[in-house]
C-alpha positions in Angstrom: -15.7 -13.1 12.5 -19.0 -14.9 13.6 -18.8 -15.7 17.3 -21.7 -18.0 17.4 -22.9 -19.9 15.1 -26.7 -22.4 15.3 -28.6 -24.2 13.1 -31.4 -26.7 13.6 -31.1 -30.4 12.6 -33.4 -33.2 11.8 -33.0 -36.8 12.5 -34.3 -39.1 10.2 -33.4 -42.9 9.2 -30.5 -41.9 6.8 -29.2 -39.6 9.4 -29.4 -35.9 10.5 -30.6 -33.3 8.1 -30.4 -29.5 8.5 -34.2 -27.9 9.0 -34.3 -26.5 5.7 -33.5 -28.6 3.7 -36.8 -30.8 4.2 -40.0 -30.5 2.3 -42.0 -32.1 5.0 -41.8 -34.2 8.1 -43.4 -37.5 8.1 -42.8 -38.6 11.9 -44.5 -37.5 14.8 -44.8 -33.4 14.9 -45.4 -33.6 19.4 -41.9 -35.2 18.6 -39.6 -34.0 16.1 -36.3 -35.6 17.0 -33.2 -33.5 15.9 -30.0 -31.2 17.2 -29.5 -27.9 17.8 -25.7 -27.6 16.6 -24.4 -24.2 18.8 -21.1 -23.0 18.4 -19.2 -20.4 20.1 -15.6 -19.4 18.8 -15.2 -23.1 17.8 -16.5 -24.6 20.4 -19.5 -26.7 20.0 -21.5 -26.7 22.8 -24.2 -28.3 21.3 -24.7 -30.9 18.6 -25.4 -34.1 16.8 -24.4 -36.2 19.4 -27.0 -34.2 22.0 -30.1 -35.3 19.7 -33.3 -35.0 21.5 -36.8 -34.0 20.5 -35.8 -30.6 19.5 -39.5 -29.2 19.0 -39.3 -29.1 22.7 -35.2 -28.8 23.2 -35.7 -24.9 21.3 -38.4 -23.3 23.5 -36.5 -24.8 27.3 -33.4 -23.2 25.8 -35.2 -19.8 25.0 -36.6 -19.8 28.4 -33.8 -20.4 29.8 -31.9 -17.6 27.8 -34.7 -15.5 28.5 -34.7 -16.1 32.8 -30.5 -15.2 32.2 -31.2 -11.9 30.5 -34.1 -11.4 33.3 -32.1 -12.4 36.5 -28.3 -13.0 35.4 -29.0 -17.0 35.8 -31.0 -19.6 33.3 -31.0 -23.2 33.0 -33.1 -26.1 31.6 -32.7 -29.8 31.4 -33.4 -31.8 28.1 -36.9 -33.0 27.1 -35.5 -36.6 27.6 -32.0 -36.8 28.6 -30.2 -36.2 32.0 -28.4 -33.4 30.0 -28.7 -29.4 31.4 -28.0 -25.9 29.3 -27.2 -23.0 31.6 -26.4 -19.3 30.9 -24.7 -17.0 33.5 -23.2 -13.7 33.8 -19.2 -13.9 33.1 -19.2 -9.6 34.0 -19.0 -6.8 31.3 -22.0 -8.0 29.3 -20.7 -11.7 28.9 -22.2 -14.9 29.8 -21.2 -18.2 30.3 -22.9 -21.1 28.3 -22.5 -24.4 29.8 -23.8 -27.6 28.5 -23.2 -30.1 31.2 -24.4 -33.9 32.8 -22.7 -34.3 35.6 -20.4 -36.8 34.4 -19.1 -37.2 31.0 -20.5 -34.0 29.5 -18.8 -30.8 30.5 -18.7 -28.0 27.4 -18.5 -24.1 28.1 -17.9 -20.8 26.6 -18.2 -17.5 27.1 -19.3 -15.0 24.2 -20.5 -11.5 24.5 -24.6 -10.9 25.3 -25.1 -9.4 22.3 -23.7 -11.5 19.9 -25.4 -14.6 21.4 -29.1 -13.1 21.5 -28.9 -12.0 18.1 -27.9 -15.6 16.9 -30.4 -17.0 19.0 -33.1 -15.1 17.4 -32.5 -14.9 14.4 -31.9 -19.5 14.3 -35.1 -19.9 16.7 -37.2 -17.5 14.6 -36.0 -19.3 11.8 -36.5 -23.1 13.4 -39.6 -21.9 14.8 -41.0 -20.5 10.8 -39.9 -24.3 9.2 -41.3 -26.2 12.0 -44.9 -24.5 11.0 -43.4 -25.5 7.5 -42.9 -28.8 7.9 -45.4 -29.8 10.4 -48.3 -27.6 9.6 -50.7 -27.4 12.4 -48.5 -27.6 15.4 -48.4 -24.4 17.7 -44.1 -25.0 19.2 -42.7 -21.7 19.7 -45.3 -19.5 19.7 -44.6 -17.8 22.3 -41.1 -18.5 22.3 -41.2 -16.8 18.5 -42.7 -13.5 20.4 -40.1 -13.6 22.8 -37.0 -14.2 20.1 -38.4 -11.1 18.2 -38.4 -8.6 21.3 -34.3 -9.8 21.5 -33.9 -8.6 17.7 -31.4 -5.6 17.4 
């Protein structure tokens, strides 16, 4: 059974649209609003309802993934919402994924570290290759893209 589960969605006019099913993107590429939808044993922790400008939503959450498997701890705030992801260690190679605002938001789960990182990179790698796609010329993820393949099993 698949613990964890992401894909990468686009907003457009006539509603949200999953990354790769779009020939191109006609908005604005420094803003590509969208959805990461992430979900952990049937949980979702993350989706259409959590829209932001997800060209900049994917590289805060790999940073953030990337500071938890560096110190135990990560978290990031949304591009443009008063909406925070945070990893931390649950013990014996688990970690705690909590999407969270203070008030009406409060979603968590815990899922093995291995099982996470290798969703992770293989949907950022994957959202990171269409954005290029569908906005040629942009540079998102980059670096993030780097760091994704290091987590690669």
């Amino acid at each position: 059974m698949t613990r964890v589960k992401i894909a990468t969605l686009v907003r457009l006019e006539t509603g949200f649209v999953s990354v790769d099913n779009l020939e191109r993107y006609d908005g604005d590429p420094e803003h590509v609003a969208g959805a990461i939808s992430l979900v952990i044993d049937g949980t979702e922790l993350l989706g259409a309802d959590l829209w932001d400008d997800v060209n900049w939503l994917w590289p805060l959450i790999v940073h953030a993934l990337d500071d938890y498997r560096r110190t135990g701890s990560g978290k990031c705030g949304f591009p443009d919402q008063p909406i925070a992801f945070s990893a931390e260690s649950a013990g014996a190679g688990t970690v705690l994924i909590r999407v969270f605002d203070g008030e009406s938001i409060e979603r968590s789960s815990a899922v093995p570290e291995d099982d996470l990182f290798e969703e992770v990179a293989r949907a950022g790698i994957f959202f990171f290759d269409e954005l290029q796609r569908i906005c040629p010329g942009t540079s998102y993820g980059v670096t993030e893209r780097t760091t994704l393949e290091g987590w690669r099993r």
